[in-house]
DRENMARVEX-271578 format. One record per residue (C-alpha): residue in three letters; x negated, y negated, z. Coordinates in steps of 0.5 Angstrom, whole numbers, plus 500, padded with zeros to 3 digits. Each point is the difference from the previous one (the first is absolute). Layout:
# residues N
alaXYZ
...
//
This chain:
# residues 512
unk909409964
unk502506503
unk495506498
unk503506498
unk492504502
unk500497507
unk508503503
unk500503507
unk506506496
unk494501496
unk496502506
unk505504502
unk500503494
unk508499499
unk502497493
unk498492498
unk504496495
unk494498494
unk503493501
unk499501492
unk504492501
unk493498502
unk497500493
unk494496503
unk497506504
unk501506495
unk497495494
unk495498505
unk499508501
unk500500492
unk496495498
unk493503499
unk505504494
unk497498492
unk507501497
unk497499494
unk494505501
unk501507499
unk502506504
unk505496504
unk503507504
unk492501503
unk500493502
unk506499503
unk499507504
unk494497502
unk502494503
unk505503504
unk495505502
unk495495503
unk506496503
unk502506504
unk492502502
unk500494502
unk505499505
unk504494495
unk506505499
unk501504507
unk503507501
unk508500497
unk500494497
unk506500494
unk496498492
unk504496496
unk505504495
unk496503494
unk505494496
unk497495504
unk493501501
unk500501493
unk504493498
unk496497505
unk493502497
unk503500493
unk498507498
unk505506498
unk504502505
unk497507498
unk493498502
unk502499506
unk503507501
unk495504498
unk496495505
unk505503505
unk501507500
unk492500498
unk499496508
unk505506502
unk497505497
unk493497504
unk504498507
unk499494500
unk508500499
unk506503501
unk506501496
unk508499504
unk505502495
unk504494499
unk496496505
unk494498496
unk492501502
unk497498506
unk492501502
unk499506503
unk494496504
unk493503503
unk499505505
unk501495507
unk493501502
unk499496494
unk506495499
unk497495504
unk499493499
unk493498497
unk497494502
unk494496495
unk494500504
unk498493502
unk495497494
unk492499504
unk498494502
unk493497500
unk498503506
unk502507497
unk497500494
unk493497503
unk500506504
unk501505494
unk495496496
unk495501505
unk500508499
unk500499493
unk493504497
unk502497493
unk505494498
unk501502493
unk506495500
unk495495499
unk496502494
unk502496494
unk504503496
unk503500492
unk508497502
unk506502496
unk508498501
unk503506503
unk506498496
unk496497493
unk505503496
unk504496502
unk496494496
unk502499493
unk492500499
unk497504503
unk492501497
unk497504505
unk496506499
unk501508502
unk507499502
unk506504498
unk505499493
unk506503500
unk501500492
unk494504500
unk501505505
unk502507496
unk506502504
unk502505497
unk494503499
unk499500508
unk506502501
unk500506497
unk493501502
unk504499507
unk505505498
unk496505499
unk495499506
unk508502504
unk501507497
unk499505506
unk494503497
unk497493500
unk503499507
unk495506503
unk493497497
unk501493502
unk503501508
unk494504502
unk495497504
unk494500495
unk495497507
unk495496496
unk502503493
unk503498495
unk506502494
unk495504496
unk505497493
unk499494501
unk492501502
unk501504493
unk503495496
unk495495502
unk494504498
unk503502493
unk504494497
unk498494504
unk493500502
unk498501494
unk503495497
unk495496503
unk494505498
unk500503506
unk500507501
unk501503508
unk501507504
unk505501504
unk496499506
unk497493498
unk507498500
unk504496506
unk508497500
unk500494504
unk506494503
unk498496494
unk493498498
unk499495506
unk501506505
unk494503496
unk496495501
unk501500507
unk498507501
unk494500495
unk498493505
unk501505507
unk496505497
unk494496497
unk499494504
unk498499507
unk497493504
unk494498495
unk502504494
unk499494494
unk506499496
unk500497494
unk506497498
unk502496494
unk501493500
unk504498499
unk504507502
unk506504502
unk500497507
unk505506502
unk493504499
unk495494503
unk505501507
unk500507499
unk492499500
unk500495505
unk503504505
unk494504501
unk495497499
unk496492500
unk496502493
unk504498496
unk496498493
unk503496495
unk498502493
unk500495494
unk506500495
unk498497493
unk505500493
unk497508500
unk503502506
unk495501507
unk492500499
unk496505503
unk495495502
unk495499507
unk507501504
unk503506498
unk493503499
unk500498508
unk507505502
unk501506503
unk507500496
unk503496495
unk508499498
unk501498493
unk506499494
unk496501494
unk507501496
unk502493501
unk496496505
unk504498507
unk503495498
unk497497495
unk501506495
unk493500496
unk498506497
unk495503502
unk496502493
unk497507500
unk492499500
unk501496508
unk505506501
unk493504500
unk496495502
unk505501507
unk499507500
unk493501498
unk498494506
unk505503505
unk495507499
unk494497501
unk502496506
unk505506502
unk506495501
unk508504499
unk504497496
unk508499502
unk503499493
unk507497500
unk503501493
unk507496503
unk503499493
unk497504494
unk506502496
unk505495501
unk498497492
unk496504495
unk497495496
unk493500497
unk494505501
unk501503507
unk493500504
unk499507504
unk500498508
unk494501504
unk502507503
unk500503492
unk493498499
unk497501507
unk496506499
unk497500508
unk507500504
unk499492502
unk507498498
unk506501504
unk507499496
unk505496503
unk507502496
unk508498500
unk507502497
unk502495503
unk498494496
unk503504494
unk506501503
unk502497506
unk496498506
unk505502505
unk499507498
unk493500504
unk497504496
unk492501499
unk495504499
unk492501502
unk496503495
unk492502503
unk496505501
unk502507503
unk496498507
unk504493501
unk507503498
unk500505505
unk498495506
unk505495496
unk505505501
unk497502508
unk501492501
unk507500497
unk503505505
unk498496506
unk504495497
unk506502496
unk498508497
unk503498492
unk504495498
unk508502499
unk499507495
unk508498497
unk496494498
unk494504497
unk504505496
unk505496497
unk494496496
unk497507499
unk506501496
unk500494498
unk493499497
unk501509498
unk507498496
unk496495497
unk503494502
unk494497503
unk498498492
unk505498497
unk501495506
unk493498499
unk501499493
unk507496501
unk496496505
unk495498496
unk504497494
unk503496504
unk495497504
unk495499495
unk507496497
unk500496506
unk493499500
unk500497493
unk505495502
unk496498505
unk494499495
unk504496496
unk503495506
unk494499504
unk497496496
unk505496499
unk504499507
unk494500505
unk494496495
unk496498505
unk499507503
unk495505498
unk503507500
unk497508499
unk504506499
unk494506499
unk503505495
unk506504503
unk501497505
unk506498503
unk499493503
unk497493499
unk494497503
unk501492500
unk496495501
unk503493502
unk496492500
unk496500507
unk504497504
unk506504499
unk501504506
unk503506498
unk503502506
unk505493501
unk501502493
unk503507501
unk505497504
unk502494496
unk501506495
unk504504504
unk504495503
unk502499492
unk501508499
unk493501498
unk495505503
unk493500500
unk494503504
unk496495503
unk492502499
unk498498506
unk501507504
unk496503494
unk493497502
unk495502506
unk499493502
unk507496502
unk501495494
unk496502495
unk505501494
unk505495503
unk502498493
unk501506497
unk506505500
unk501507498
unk507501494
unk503505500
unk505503495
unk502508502
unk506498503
unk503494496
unk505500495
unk498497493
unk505496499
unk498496507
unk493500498
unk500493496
unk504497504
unk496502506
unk494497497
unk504493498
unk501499507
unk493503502
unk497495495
unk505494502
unk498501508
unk492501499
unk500493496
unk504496505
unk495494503
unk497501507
//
């Protein structure tokens, strides 16, 4: 088949027919395109970007007719032609009149042959491990389906549901954040600063949402809540420090933990959450989840909330709270988190936008004392000075035009509505487990009859559509928790929730 981006005329630079006859090359050149999808000009322009920066359409190669091109990807021919002058505008193309559009190429240093670097074999890959000072690709770690949505039952926990997504809201926010005044605030170099209304919005709508009530300077933006356990762990921990770390727990947390020191103490979880016994009187440091308890979702009641802090000054233990999910539903009494009953700066506050939004948006943030942000923000730079400042500003307009709680509100309806689904089908679906969901959470932890391994059964379950998460990753002791799974219910529809349970039922009942 003859390959119109591997012609000698191109390399002279002389006109190439498109062999526009050869469909099998221009619809493999287009096969990534979603001609369903939406902006279907941007993808077209970036497909033939990518082909020409990757030398699969040389210098002079003659594109199909705006008419062909748009008959053989079955979109408008207008689509096409905007794609066509917008590549010509850019020059990526050129325009011949009554000759049609050739690729104008790259700049010859560039247009050469790129040739894929040869996989490593076993004996590479030996001599790259031993150089290795950490492995944290063999941690054990929470696994999810890049492409669960591609599942019709998708129960699992903090990911992304586009019917909840308030993208007109966003947009406009975005929108706002590319007017040339705007412009000038985010492009600078902050260093290790952050944009001041998004810290603004933090301090004066979200935070004391939560009871919390914080200076400018108490407060740091992060890559997403993981990022900042991350610096808070490099700051505090050196080899030796103890680590209290609930178990079951979060294991990005406990990885993150265990990559600096060995002392890593598990602490005991009962149906209150974690109980500040021997253990946790023992640590240096403590992460906890008193919101909702990882994974098992307990709340923890108000009179061990100050037991915790009335023990952690006595023994002088700093407390990392992650409050990883609660707003999402607004049901029953909210209990104040630790950090707004702490009185002796004990506690460090773990937040996110993320879980409320989207967490591709990577957006977290890191409540303390004036003294840890500055460090924080000291340690930040040496990794990556701020996060993205059009990011930070778009949710400071966001949360400023009022958005952020109206959204709130709208998410909550329609997660307690899931969750009262599940309250009712459970029960009759999956009668052989036990099951708890604390107040306001937005996902399950299930229980199955010994025996059952839970992770044999999350992949029966996804070989059946339905996806689940496995508990064994949760707990410090490799198969402890083996029958037990987490639920979640943030990012499947309604309508799927039942059938999904049926199917989940059928398949935990099946012998053997």
């Amino acid at each position: 088949m003859a390959n119109p981006g591997r012609s000698t005329k191109a390399a002279e630079g002389r006109p190439v027919s498109s062999g526009i006859g050869d469909a099998l090359f221009w619809g493999s050149l287009f096969q990534g395109l979603d001609r369903r999808g939406p902006f279907l000009q941007l993808q077209i322009r970036q497909l033939i970007c990518t082909a020409i920066e990757e030398g699969r359409l040389a210098l002079g190669v003659r594109m199909p007719s705006s008419r062909e091109l748009a008959t053989l990807l079955e979109v408008s021919r207008n689509t096409v032609v905007i794609a066509y002058e917008q590549l010509v505008d850019q020059n990526f193309l050129v325009s011949r009149e009554r000759s049609g559009f050739f690729v104008a190429g790259l700049p010859k240093h560039l247009d050469t042959q790129r040739d894929l670097r040869a996989a490593p074999d076993d004996a590479g890959t030996a001599r790259w491990a031993e150089r290795f000072a950490v492995r944290p690709s063999a941690n054990r770690n929470i696994v999810k389906p890049l492409n669960w949505q591609d599942y019709p039952y998708p129960f699992i926990f903090g990911q992304f549901d586009p019917s909840l997504f308030p993208t007109n809201d966003w947009r406009e926010s975005a929108r706002a954040a590319l007017s040339v005044p705007e412009i000038n605030n985010w492009a600078r170099d902050l260093i290790d600063a952050d944009d001041p209304a998004l810290i603004e919005q933090l301090r004066l709508q979200v935070l004391p949402r939560r009871g919390i009530r914080a200076r400018p300077d108490e407060i740091m933006m992060t890559m997403g809540a993981q990022h900042a356990l991350y610096l808070i762990a490099r700051l505090f921990i050196k080899q030796g420090t103890r680590v209290g770390m609930e178990d079951p727990g979060y294991p990005d947390a406990r990885n993150i933990f265990g990559m600096l020191t060995e002392n890593i103490v598990p602490l005991t979880v009962d149906g209150d959450g974690m109980v500040p016994d021997a253990g946790f009187e023992s640590c240096d440091l403590a992460y906890v989840t008193p919101g909702h308890q990882c994974p098992t979702t307990s709340v923890m009641p108000e009179a061990r909330r100050l037991e915790l802090l009335r023990k952690a000054q006595e023994r002088d233990i700093v407390l990392i709270e992650d409050d990883y999910e609660s707003e999402l539903i607004q049901e029953g009494p909210t209990l104040p988190p630790l950090m707004s009953l702490d009185r002796n700066d004990r506690v460090l506050y773990v937040g996110s936008l993320s879980k409320a939004l989207a967490p591709g948006l990577r957006l977290g943030y890191v409540a303390a004392p004036a003294p840890v942000i500055r460090e924080l923000r000291a340690l930040r730079r040496l990794m990556l000075r701020h996060p993205p400042l059009n990011n930070q500003r778009v949710a400071a307009l966001f949360i400023g035009l009022g958005h952020y709680r109206s959204h709130l509100q709208r998410v909550s309806r329609v997660l307690l509505e899931r969750a009262r689904i599940l309250d009712r089908l459970l029960p009759q679906h999956l009668s052989g487990c036990s099951f708890k969901r604390g107040v306001g959470s937005t996902s399950y932890w299930v229980t199955c009859p010994d025996g059952v391994d839970a992770t044999e059964l999350a992949k029966a379950a996804l070989a059946e559509g339905v996806v689940i998460e496995p508990g064994d990753v949760f707990a410090m002791t490799k198969g402890s928790h083996a029958n037990s799974f987490r639920l979640g219910f943030s990012s499947i529809r309604n309508d799927r929730i039942e059938p999904g349970i049926e199917r989940l039922g059928r398949i935990i009942a099946r012998p053997g």
